[in-house]
C-alpha atoms as a printed R data frame, in Angstrom:
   type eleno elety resid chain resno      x       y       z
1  ATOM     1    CA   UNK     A     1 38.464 -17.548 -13.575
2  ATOM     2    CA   UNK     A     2 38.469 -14.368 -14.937
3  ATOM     3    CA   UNK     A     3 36.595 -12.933 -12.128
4  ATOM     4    CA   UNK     A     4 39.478 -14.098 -10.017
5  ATOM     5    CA   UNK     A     5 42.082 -12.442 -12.219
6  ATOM     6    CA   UNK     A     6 39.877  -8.936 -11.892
7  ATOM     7    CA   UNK     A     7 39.436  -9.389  -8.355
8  ATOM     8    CA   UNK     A     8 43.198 -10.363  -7.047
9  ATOM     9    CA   UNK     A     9 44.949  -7.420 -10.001
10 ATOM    10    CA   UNK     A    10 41.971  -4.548  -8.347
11 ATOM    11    CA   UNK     A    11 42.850  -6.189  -4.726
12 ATOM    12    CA   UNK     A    12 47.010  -5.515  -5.054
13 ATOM    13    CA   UNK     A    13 46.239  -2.095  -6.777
14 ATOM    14    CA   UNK     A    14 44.087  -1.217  -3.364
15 ATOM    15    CA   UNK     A    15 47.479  -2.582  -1.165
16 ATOM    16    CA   UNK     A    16 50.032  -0.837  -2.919
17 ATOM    17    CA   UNK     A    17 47.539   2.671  -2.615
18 ATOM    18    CA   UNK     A    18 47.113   1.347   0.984
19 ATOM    19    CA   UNK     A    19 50.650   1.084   1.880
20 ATOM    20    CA   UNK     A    20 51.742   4.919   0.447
21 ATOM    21    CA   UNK     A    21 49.026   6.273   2.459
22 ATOM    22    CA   UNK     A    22 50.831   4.534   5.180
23 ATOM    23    CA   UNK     A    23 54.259   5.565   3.838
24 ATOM    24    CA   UNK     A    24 52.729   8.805   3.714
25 ATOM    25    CA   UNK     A    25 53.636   9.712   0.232
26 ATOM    26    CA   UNK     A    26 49.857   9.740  -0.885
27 ATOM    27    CA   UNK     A    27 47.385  11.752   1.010
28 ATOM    28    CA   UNK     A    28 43.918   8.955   1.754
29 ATOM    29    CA   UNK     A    29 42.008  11.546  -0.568
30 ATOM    30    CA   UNK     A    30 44.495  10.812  -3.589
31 ATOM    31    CA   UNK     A    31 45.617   7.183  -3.184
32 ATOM    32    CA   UNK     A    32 41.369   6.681  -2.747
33 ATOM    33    CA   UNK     A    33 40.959   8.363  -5.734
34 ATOM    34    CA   UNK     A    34 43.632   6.692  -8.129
35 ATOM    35    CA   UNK     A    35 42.106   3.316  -6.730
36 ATOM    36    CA   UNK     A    36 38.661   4.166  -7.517
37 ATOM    37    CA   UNK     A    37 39.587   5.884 -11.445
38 ATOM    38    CA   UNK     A    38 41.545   2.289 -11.620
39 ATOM    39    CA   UNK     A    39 38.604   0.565 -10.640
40 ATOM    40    CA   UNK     A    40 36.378   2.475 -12.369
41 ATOM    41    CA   UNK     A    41 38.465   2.049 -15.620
42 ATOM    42    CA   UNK     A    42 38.409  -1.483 -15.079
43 ATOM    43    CA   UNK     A    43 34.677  -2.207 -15.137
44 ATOM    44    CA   UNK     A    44 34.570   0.242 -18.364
45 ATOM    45    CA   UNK     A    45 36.930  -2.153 -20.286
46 ATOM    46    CA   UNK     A    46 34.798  -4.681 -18.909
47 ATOM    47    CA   UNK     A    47 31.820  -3.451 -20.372
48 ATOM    48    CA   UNK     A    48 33.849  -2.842 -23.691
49 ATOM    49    CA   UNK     A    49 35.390  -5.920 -24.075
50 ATOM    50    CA   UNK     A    50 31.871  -7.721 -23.453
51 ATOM    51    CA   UNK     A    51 29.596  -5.682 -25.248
52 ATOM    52    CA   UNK     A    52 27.094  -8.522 -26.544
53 ATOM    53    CA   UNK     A    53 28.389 -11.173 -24.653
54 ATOM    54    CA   UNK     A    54 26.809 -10.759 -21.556
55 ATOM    55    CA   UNK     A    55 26.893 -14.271 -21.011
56 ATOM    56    CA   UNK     A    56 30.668 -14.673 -20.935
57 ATOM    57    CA   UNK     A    57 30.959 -11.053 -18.993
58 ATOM    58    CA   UNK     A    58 32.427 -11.996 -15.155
59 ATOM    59    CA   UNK     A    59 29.865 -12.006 -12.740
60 ATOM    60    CA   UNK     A    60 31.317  -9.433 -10.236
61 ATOM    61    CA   UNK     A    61 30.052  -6.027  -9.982
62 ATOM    62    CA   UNK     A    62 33.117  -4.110  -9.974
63 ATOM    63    CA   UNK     A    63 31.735  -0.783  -8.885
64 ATOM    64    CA   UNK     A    64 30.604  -1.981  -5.505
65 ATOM    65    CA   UNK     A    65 33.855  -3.573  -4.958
66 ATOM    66    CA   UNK     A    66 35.785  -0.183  -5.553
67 ATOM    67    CA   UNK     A    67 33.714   1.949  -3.337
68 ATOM    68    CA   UNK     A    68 33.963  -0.364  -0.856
69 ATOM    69    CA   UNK     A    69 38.172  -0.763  -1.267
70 ATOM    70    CA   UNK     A    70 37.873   3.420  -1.622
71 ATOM    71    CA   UNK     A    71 35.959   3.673   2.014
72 ATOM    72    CA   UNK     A    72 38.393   1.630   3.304
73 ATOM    73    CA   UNK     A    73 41.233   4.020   2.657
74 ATOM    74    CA   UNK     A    74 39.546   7.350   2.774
75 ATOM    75    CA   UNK     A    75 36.353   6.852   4.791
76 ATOM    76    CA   UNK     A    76 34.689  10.347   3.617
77 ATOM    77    CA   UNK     A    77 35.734   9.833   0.116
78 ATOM    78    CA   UNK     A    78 32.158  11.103  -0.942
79 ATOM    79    CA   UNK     A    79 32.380  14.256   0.798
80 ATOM    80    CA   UNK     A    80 35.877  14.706  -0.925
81 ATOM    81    CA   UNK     A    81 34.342  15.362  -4.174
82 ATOM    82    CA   UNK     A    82 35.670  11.787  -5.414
83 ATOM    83    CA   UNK     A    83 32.659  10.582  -8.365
């Protein structure tokens, strides 16, 4: 459940980056990089909120999920300096 909550609020912060690229009021190197701090910031809390608790943590790994969401908006978003 709370996997699913993580997943669908990381998956409409992806579409809304996704759509200003295609709006063309972010540049793919920005909007990629917002998503992936976002992302990035979410497993952190993650981490924080579940310290000790590993048993209750959400079994997603939330780091593989945001580079893949970043490739898919800026495809050479390692070259681009992102982390």
């Amino acid at each position: 459940m709370i996997k699913d909550v993580l997943l669908k609020d990381l998956t409409d912060y992806f579409e809304m980056r996704r759509q200003c690229v295609q709006q063309e009021t972010e540049t793919p190197e920005l909007a990629a990089l917002l998503l992936q701090k976002y992302g990035y910031g979410m497993a952190s809390a993650i981490d924080i909120v579940f310290v000790g608790l590993e048993d209750l943590k959400p079994k997603v790994n939330i780091m593989k999920i945001v580079d893949s969401l970043v490739s898919m908006i800026d495809p050479e978003w390692k070259q681009h300096g992102h982390l």
